[in-house]
BABAVEX-601152 format. One line per field, with one value per residue (C-alpha): x, z, y; residue in one letter; residue number from 1. Coordinates in steps of 0.05 Angstrom, whole numbers, always signed. Example, Ala and Ser with C-alpha at 12.3 -4.5 7.8 and 13.67 -1.06 7.14 Angstrom:
<pts>
X: +246/+273
Z: +156/+143
Y: -90/-21
residuo: A/S
num: 1/2
</pts>
This chain:
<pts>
X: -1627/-1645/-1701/-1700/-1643/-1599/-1572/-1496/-1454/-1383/-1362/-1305/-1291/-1232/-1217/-1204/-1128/-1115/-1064/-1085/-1095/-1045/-1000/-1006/-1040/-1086/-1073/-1109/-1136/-1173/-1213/-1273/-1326/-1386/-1448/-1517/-1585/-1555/-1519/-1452/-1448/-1393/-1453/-1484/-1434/-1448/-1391/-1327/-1263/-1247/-1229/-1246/-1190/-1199/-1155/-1115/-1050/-1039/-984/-1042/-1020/-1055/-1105/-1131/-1123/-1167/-1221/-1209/-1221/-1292/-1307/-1289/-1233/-1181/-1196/-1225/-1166/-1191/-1226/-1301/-1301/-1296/-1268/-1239/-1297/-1272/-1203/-1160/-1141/-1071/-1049/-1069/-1058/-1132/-1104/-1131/-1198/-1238/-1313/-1315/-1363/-1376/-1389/-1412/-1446/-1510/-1517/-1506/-1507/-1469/-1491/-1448/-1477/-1457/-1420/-1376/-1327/-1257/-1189/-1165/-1167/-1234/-1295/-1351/-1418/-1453/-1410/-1382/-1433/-1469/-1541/-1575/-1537/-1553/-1547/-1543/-1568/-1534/-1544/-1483/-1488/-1493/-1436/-1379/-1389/-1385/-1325/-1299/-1292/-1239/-1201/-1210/-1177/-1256/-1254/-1241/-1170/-1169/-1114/-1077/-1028/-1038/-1010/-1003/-994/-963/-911/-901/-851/-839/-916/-927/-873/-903/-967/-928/-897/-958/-1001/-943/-939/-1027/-1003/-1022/-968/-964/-921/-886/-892/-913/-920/-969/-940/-884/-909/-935/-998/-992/-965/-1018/-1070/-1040/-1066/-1130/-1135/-1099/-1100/-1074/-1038/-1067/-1010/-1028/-1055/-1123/-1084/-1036/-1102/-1139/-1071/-1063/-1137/-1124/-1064/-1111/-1163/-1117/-1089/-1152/-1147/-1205/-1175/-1218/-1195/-1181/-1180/-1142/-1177/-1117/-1049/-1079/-1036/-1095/-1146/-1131/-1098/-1185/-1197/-1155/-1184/-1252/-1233/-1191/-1265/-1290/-1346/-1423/-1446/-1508/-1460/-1428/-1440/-1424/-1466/-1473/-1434/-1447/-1427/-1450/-1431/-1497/-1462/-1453/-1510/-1478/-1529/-1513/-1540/-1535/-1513/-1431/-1382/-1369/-1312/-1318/-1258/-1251/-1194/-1186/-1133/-1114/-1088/-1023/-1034/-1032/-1074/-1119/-1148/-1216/-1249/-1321/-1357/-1338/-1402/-1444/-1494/-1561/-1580/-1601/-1601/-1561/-1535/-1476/-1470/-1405/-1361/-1361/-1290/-1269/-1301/-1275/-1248/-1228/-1252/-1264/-1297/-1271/-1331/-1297/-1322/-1286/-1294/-1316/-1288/-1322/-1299/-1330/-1317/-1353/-1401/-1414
Z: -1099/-1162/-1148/-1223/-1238/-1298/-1336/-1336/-1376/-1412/-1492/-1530/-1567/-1595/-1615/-1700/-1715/-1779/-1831/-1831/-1901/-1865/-1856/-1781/-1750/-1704/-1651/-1649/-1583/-1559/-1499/-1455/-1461/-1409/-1427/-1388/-1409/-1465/-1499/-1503/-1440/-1488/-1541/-1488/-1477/-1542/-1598/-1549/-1571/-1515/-1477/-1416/-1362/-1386/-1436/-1462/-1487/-1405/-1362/-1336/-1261/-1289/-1323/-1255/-1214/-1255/-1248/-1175/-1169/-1207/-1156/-1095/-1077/-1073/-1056/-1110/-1143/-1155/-1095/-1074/-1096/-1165/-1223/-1291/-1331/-1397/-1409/-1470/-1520/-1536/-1452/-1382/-1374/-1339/-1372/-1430/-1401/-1372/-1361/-1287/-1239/-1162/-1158/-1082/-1057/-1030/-992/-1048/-1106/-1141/-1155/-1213/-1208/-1227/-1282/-1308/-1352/-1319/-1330/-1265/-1191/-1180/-1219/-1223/-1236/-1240/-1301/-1338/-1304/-1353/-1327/-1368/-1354/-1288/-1243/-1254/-1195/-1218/-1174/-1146/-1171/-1238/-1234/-1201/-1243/-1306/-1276/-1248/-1310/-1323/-1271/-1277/-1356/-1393/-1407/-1488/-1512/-1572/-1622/-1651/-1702/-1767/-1822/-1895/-1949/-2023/-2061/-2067/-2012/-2017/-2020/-1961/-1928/-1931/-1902/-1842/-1822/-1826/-1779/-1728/-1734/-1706/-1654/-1690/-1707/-1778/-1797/-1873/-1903/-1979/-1954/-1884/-1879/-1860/-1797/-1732/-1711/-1653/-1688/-1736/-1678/-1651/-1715/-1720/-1791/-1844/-1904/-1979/-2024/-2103/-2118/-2086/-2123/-2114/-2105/-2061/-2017/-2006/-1984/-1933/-1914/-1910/-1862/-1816/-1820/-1794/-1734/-1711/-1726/-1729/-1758/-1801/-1876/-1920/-1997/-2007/-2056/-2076/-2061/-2028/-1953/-1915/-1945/-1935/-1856/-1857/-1885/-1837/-1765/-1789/-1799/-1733/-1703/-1654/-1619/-1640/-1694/-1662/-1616/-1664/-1686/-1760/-1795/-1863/-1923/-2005/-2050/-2125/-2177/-2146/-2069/-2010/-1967/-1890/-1829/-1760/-1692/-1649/-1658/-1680/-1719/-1795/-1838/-1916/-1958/-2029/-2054/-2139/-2182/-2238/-2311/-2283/-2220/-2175/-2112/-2105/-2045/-2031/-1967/-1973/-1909/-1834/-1786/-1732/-1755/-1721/-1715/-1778/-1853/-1888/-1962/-1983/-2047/-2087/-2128/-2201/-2204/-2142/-2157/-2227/-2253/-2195/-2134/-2062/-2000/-1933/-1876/-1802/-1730/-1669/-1652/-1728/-1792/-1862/-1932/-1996/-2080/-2113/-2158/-2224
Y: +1074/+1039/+986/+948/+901/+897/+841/+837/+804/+806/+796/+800/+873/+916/+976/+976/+989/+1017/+1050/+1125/+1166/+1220/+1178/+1158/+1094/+1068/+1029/+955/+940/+871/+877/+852/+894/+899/+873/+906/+891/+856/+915/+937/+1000/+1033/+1044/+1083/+1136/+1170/+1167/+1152/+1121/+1080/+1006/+976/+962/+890/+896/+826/+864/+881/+828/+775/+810/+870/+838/+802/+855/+899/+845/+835/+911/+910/+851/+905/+859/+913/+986/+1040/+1070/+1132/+1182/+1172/+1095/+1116/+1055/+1069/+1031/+1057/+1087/+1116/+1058/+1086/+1100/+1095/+1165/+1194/+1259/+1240/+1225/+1163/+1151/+1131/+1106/+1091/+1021/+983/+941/+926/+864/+813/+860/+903/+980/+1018/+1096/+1167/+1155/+1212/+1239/+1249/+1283/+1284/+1262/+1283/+1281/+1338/+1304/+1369/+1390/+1320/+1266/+1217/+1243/+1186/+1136/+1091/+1074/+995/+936/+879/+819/+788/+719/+731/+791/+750/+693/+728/+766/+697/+667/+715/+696/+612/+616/+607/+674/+700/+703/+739/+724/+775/+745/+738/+690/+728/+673/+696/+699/+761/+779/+852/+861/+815/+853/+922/+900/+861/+915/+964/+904/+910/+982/+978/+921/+870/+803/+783/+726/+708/+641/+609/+539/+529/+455/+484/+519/+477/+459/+486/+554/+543/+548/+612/+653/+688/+710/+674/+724/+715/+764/+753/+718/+652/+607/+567/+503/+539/+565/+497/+464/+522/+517/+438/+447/+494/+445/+387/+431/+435/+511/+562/+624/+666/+667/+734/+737/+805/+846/+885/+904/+973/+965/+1005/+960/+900/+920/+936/+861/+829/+871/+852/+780/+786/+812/+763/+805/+782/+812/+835/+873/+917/+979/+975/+908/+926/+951/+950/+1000/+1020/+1064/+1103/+1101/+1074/+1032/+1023/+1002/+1025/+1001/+1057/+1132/+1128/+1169/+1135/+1143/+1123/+1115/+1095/+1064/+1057/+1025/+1058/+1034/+1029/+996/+1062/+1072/+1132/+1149/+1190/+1214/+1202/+1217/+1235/+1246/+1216/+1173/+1150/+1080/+1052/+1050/+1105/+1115/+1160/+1183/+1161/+1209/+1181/+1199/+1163/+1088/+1097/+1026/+973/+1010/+999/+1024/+1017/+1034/+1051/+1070/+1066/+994/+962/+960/+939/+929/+927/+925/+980/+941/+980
residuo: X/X/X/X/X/X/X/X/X/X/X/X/X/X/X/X/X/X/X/X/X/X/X/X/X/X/X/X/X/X/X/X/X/X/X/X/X/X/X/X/X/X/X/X/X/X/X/X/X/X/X/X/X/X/X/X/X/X/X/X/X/X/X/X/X/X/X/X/X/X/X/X/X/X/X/X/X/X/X/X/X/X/X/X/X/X/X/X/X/X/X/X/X/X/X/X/X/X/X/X/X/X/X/X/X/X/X/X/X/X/X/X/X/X/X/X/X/X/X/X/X/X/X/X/X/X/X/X/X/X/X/X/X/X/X/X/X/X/X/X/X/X/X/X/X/X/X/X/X/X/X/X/X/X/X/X/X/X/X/X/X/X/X/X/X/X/X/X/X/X/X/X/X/X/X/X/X/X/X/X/X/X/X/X/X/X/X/X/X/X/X/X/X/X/X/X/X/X/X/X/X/X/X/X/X/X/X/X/X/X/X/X/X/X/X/X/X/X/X/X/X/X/X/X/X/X/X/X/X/X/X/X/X/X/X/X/X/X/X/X/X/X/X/X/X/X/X/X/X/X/X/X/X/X/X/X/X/X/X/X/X/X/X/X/X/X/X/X/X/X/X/X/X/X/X/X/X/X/X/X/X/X/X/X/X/X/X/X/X/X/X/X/X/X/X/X/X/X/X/X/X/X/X/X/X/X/X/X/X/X/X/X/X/X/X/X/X/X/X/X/X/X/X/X/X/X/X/X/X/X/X/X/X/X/X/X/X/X/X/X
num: 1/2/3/4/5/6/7/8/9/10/11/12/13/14/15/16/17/18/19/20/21/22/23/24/25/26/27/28/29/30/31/32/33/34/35/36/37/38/39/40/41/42/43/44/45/46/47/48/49/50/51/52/53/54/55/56/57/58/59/60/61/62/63/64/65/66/67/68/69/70/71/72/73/74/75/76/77/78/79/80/81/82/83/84/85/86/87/88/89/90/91/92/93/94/95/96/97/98/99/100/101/102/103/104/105/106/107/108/109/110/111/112/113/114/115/116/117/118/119/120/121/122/123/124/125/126/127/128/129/130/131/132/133/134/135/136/137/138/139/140/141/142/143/144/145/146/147/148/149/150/151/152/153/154/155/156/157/158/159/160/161/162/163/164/165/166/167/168/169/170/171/172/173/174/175/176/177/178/179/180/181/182/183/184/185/186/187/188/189/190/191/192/193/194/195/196/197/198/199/200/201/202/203/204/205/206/207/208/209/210/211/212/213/214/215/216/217/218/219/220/221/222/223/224/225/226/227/228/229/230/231/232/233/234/235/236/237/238/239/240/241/242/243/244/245/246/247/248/249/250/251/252/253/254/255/256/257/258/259/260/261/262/263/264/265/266/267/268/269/270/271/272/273/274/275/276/277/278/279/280/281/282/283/284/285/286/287/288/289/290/291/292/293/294/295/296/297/298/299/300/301/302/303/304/305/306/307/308/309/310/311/312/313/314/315/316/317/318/319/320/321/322/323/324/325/326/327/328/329/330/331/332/333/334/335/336/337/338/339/340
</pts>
């Protein structure tokens, strides 16, 4: 029985969409992630791609039933009182393997223990259990209200739709389509007078191609302003799709910065400084625009990094000119120039 309480707590998170160099994508996924002892449990279960059942793109039935399940309201849907606490971000299918635990109760608190990896109806703790991990005394006030909030509407409600602003249509167009493609809604306009306030208010990013100009971008930023809107605001860099899909899901990133993984990014001719807060696979890219306005892409680095700071050296011949460098894990995305 564990004696020592935790802390929980609940925060926004998502898992990064993006345009793949191989041509495939990755699916953008906004969820709530769980909070104990005042870090993220995900960051705990070593380098894992994955989303908590309290996922906002699931019917609101779903949505409250998962939460009624972590309060023990329903019965554990898996054998042995075991709960999907984080699942695949593309399906529901446990096929492709969940971390589960046994959660009860004990008198007014809430135990989560023997956490595991699972692939199907049963788990085996000797072979696929999370030894390190738990088990977690959580007392009950301070669970069901975070978990209540859910339910009573104060919860987080992410938004993902996103307003591209430009003049260039066919350009806008492309990079539309690719932000559906990752689940994310992108909408057309040149003029934001012409949208609703209340529309206005339903966009988290608002992001503009290089052909709008600065007066063009302050009455855009003056119509958000008067709706009483919040969204976060992109300058594109360039017309690279897969970089700026990367500026928008970090502007469209509403989880506290001191709860990400990735929280720093500059590059130089001399490489690529990125800061980490706990152990997490990292993908560099480079993106460079030639004479004649063609995109080249580079692979930099693909590994598991430990927490801290780390630089990468650059290949001369892949920040050549106008370059860029787009830093990824699982759950954060950053984006830099290439400063000579």
């Amino acid at each position: 029985m564990c004696a020592e309480y935790a802390t929980f707590g609940l925060a926004p998170a998502m898992r990064a969409g993006g345009v793949l160099n191989d041509g495939g994508y990755q699916v953008h996924r906004d969820f709530v992630d769980f909070i104990v002892d005042e870090r993220p449990l995900l960051f705990q279960l070593s380098d894992l791609d994955a989303v908590s059942p309290l996922a906002s793109d699931v019917p609101p039935a779903i949505f409250t039933a998962q939460v009624r399940s972590l309060l023990l309201e329903s019965a554990a849907p898996l054998p042995g009182g075991r709960y999907v606490v984080y699942g695949c971000p593309e399906c529901e299918d446990l096929a492709c393997g969940a971390v589960t635990a046994v959660i009860r109760s004990d008198g007014e608190d809430f135990v989560w223990q023997d956490f595991a990896w699972q692939t199907g109806e049963h788990a085996d703790l000797e072979r696929n259990g999370y030894h390190g991990i738990g088990p977690f005394r959580f007392r009950g006030a301070e669970y069901r209200t975070a978990l209540g909030a859910l339910l009573n509407g104060s919860g987080p409600h992410p938004r993902r739709r996103v307003l591209l602003i430009g003049a260039r249509v066919a350009a806008l167009a492309k990079l539309a389509a690719a932000l559906r493609t990752i689940g994310v809604g992108a909408d057309i306009t040149q003029d934001a007078h012409r949208v609703s306030p209340d529309e206005l208010r339903g966009y988290g990013a608002v992001a503009f191609g290089h052909a709008a100009g600065e007066r063009e971008r302050a009455a855009v930023r003056r119509a958000f302003d008067n709706a009483g809107a919040t969204a976060a605001h992109v300058d594109g860099l360039a017309p690279i799709v897969p970089l700026l899909v990367a500026q928008i899901e970090h502007a469209l990133d509403r989880s506290p910065v001191a709860l990400r993984r990735l929280t720093g990014l500059t590059a130089s001719d001399a490489g690529a400084d990125l800061e980490v807060t706990s152990a997490c696979r990292v993908t560099l890219t480079a993106y460079r625009l030639d004479r004649l306005s063609r995109t080249h892409t580079h692979e930099i680095f693909d590994g598991v990094l430990p927490p801290g700071r780390h630089r990468v050296a650059l290949d001369a011949k892949a920040v050549r000119g106008q370059a860029f460098v787009v830093a990824r894990t699982s759950g954060s995305v950053l984006v830099t120039a290439v400063h000579p």
